[in-house]
Every structure is written in C-alpha cells, then in structure tokens.
N, C-alpha and C positions, 0 to 999 in steps of 0.2 A: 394543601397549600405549600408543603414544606419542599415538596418534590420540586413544584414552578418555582419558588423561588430559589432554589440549587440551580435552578440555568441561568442564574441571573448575577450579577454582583452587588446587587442591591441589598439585603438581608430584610428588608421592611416589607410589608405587602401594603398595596392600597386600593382603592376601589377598580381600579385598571386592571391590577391585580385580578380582579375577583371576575372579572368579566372572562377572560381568557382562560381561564381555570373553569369557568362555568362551560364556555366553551368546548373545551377540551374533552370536559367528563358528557359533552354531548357526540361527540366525536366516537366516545370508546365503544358507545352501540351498534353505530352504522359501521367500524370498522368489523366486526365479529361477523358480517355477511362474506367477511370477502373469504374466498377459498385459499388466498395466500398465505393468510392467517389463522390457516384453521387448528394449527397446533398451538398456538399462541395462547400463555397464561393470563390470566386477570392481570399480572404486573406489568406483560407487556404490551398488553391492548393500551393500558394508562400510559406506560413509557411513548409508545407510538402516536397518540394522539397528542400529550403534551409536546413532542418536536414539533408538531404540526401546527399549532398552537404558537410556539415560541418561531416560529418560522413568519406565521403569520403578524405578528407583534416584529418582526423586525423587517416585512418585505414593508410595511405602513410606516414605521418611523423613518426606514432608511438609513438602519443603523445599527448594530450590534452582531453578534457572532456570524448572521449567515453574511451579513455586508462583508464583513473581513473576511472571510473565508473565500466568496464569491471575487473579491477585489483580489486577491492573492493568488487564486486562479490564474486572473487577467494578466496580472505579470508575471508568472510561470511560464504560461499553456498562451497566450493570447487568445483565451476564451473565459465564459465565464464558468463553464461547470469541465469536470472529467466526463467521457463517453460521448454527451447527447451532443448532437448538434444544433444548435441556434439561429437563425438569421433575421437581422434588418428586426421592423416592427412584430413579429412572433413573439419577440424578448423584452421584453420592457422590466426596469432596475427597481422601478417605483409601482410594482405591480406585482402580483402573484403569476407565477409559469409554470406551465404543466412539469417542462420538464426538470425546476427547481425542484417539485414533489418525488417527480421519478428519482429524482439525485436521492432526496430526503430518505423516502423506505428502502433503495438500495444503501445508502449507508449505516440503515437500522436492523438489515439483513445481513451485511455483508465484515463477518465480524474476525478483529485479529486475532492474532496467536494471546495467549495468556487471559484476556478478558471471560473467556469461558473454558476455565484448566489449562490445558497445553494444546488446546485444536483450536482451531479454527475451522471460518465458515467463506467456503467461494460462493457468489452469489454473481447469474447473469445480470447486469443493467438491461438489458431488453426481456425481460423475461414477460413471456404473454400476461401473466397473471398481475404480474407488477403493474405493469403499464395500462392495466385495466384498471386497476385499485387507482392508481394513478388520475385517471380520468373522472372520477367518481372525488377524491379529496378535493383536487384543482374544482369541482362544483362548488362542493361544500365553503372552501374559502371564498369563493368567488363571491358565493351569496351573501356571505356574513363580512366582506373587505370596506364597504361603506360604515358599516353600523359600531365595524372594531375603533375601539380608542386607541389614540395616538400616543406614543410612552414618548421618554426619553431616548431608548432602544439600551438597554441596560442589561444586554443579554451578555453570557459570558461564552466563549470558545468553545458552544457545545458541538460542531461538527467534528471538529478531529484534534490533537492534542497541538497548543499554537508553536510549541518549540521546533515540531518537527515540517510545521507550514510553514514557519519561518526561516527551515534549513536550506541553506542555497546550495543549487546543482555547482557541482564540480568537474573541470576537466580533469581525464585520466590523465597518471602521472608518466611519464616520459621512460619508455622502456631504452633509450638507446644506454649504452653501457657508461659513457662519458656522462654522463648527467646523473648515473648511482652511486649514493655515499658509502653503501652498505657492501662489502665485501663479498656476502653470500650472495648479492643480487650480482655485482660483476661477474663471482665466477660461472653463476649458472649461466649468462649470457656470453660467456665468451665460452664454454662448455655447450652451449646448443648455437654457434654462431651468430647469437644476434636475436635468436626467436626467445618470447619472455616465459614458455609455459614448459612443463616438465611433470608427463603424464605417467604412475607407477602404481602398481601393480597390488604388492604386499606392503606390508611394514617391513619387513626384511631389506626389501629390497630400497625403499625407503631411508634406513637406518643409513644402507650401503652410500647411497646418493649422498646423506647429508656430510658422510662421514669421510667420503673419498670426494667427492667432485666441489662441495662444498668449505668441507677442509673445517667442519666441528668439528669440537672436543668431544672424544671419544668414552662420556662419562655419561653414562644410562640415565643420569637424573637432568639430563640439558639434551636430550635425544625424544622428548616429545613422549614418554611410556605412556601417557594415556591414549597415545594413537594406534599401540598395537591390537585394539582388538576391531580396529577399521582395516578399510582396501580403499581401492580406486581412489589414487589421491592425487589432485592437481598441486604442482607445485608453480605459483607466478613470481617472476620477479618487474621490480620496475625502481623508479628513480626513490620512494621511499623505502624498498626494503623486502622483502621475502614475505608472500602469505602460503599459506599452503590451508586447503582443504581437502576433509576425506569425502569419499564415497560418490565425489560428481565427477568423476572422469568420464564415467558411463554416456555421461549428455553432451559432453562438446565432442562438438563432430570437426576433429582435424586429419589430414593427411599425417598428419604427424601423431595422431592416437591410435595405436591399436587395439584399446580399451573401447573404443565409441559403441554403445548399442544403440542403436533406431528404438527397435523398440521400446524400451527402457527409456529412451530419451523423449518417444512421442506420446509417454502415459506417464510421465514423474517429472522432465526436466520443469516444466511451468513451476512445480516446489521452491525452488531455488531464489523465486520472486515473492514467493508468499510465504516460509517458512523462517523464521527467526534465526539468524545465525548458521543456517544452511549453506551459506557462500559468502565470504568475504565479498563489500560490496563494489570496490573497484574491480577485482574477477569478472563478479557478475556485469560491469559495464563494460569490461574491455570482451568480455564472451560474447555479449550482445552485438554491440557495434560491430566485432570481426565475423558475424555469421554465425560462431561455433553453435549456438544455442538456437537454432533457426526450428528446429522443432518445437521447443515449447510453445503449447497452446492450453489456454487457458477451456476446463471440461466444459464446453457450452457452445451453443450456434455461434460461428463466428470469433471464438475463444484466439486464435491467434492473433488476427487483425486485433481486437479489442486487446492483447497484452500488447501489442508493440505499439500501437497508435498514444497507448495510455501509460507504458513500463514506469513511466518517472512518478506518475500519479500511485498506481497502484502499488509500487513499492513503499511509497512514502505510510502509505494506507496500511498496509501488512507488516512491515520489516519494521515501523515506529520509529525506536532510537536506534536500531541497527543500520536506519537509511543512511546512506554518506560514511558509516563509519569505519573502522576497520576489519 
C-alpha cells in the first residue's frame, strides 16, 4: 500500500485505495508474459503495474499527474503526448488510449542518467514488442474502466520531475557582437569575423586561444587545468558570454572544422542530447538549428527523425536540470 500511496499526495489510504492496489497486483502476473519484460525483477513488474494503475485512477477522474503532464504537453508540443501521433476521435481525455499506454512503458523503459549510476537507458517509442504489450494493457484497463472508482485524482507528478515540465523553451541568445556584454565573447567574434564558434584541437593549443586572442590572465589557476587532459573543444560565444566544451568538435560538421568526423559523429554525436552535461545547452541548440549536428540519430529504426521531431522533449527527458541551463 505504501508504494501506491507515494504516487499520490494524499498520505491516507481508503477503500479506493484498496481497489487499485488490488488492481495492480492483478496486473503484475499478466505482465510477466510479455517478452519485453523478461529481465524484469519482482520490483519492477510491481513498479510497472502500479503506473498503470495510477494511470488508470487519473484517465477516470480526469485529474492528477498524468492530466498535467498530458495538459503541459498541449502547450509545449501542441499535442498531447511526445512521439505517437493522435488524431480527432482515436484520442479521447476522458478515456483510456492505447497510445497514453505506449507513452507510459516507454517512460518506465526509457531511463536518465543518475537514476541507475551514471548510465542511462535509450529506449525506441515504436518498438515491436512495446506496442504489443501496449495492446494487451490498453485491454486490461479497458475492461476494468467502468467498474474502477472515481478518486479526487490526487496523484502526484509521477511521469517526470514538474520543475523541469515546467521549464520554458528559450530563445538563443544573440551572437552579433554589439549585443555582447562579455569581453571574451566580443573578442572571439571580431577574431573569427562575426562567426560565434572556435573549433581547437589540444589544450595547448586552447591555452594559446584564451591567452592570445581572448586576452586572459595568463595565471594557470584561471586557464581552466582541469581541461588539460580533454581535446576537441568547441569554443561558443554569444550575447551572454563564453561556453566552451571538450571532446564535441568531432560532431559538428562545419566548413569551418577541421576536426568534423562523420563517423564519430553518426555513432556518438545523438550523446550530446541524452548525456548530462555533455554540451552546454544553448551550443547544443544553436548546433542543432545551424545543421552542424545533422547527423545525430537516435540507435533505433527511424532514430533521427524521432530526435529531431521530439529534441525539446527528449532533452527535457535525459538532460533533467541541465535542460535550458548553462
């Protein structure tokens, strides 16, 4: 009981309670058939049916975490989920959706950086097996959607953490040189003509850039030492200020890098959207939108279209508090 009500802000349990909980732990057997889950422990067989559960308790109230979540979608994405596509009468608010379910176990697959060590997990939204399990839940509730009781919907922000749902997209900040406060961003820009990126090699050579064309102090403890045992570093500037990243030169593909690898870039650049702190995230928005990053693709059928169609989503999803920030 103590599990169901942790998705809830309630702390009481009551007979409604008990039904959905009953529920749920009917749920954990018929999930054990499926092949998607065939590694899956006793904890997450329980974890995956209780969403499902709690999913159900708030498509019948019409109200609690997956509404917000779903609503917040709508004014992002003007849709209601990431990935599936929905239309007209398919989709109904006040009902259970197949492809609400398919969102559901891809978001109980498809998991960030830190929540399990320092990896993470890519997980396809169309994946055969998904959307077969898929077909098989959407049954289950179907059958059980009349008989379920009606709550308050007192569910709490179990799809994804609300700070970061709640974080608004930003425009990128304004690379002309008149518009930067920062000093090192004007000289880098009037030092590459106007272009905001500054693509190098070693730390050395690095050192050299910040020291000569940037015009730092020339005091090894303000020269960035823990970047000497990286390479390939982009250096951006724009109207807030200088970022610089190591080790992704390799992925943007410009006329003006002679660091670009293809290869390198069409088997690792898609990292850059799912790896914490990987890339400064105005970089990564100003890479995207200019092309540089036209290779990455996400490892799956379809993996590019599904990261560009969805980058804002998926970032939000992997990158957590890194989304929008520096």
């Amino acid at each position: 009981m103590q599990d169901w009500l942790s998705l809830h802000t309630n702390p009481q349990s009551n007979a409604d309670d008990a039904w959905y909980l009953n529920f749920a732990q009917n749920l954990v057997d018929k999930l054990q058939d499926s092949p998607l889950l065939a590694d899956f422990t006793a904890e997450d067989y329980k974890d995956l049916a209780l969403l499902f559960a709690v999913y159900l308790e708030d498509s019948i109230s019409e109200n609690g975490g997956w509404c917000r979540f779903r609503n917040r979608m709508k004014e992002l994405y003007g849709k209601p989920l990431p990935f599936y596509t929905v239309q007209g009468d398919d989709y109904l608010e006040d009902e259970t959706n197949l492809a609400d379910i398919q969102f559901v176990i891809w978001s109980f697959m498809a998991i960030p950086q830190e929540r399990i060590g320092d990896d993470y997990i890519l997980f396809d939204p169309f994946d055969k097996q998904l959307l077969e399990l898929a077909k098989q839940v959407y049954n289950w509730l179907d059958e059980a959607f009349e008989d379920a009781p009606v709550t308050e919907g007192m569910s709490n922000d179990w799809i994804m953490d609300a700070s970061v749902l709640a974080q608004k997209m930003t425009s990128l900040p304004s690379v002309n040189i008149a518009d930067c406060k920062s000093d090192s961003a004007k000289r880098l820009l009037e030092f590459t003509g106007g272009y905001p990126l500054v693509f190098i090699d070693t730390y050395d050579k690095l050192l050299a850039f910040l020291v000569d064309v940037l015009k730092w102090e020339n005091k090894k403890e303000q020269l960035m030492p823990e970047m000497k045992y990286y390479k390939n570093f982009v250096v951006y500037a724009n109207a807030k200020g200088i970022l610089l990243a190591p080790e992704i030169a390799v992925y943007f593909e410009s006329e003006k890098n002679a660091l670009f690898n293809q290869t390198w870039a069409e088997e690792d650049s898609h990292l850059l959207y799912i790896e914490k702190g990987s890339c400064p995230y105005d970089l990564l928005k100003y890479g995207t939108k200019h092309g540089y990053l036209e290779h990455a693709v996400l490892p799956f059928e379809n993996g590019k279209s599904i990261l560009r169609e969805n980058m804002d989503f998926i970032t939000r999803w992997y990158l957590e508090e890194f989304y929008e920030g520096e």
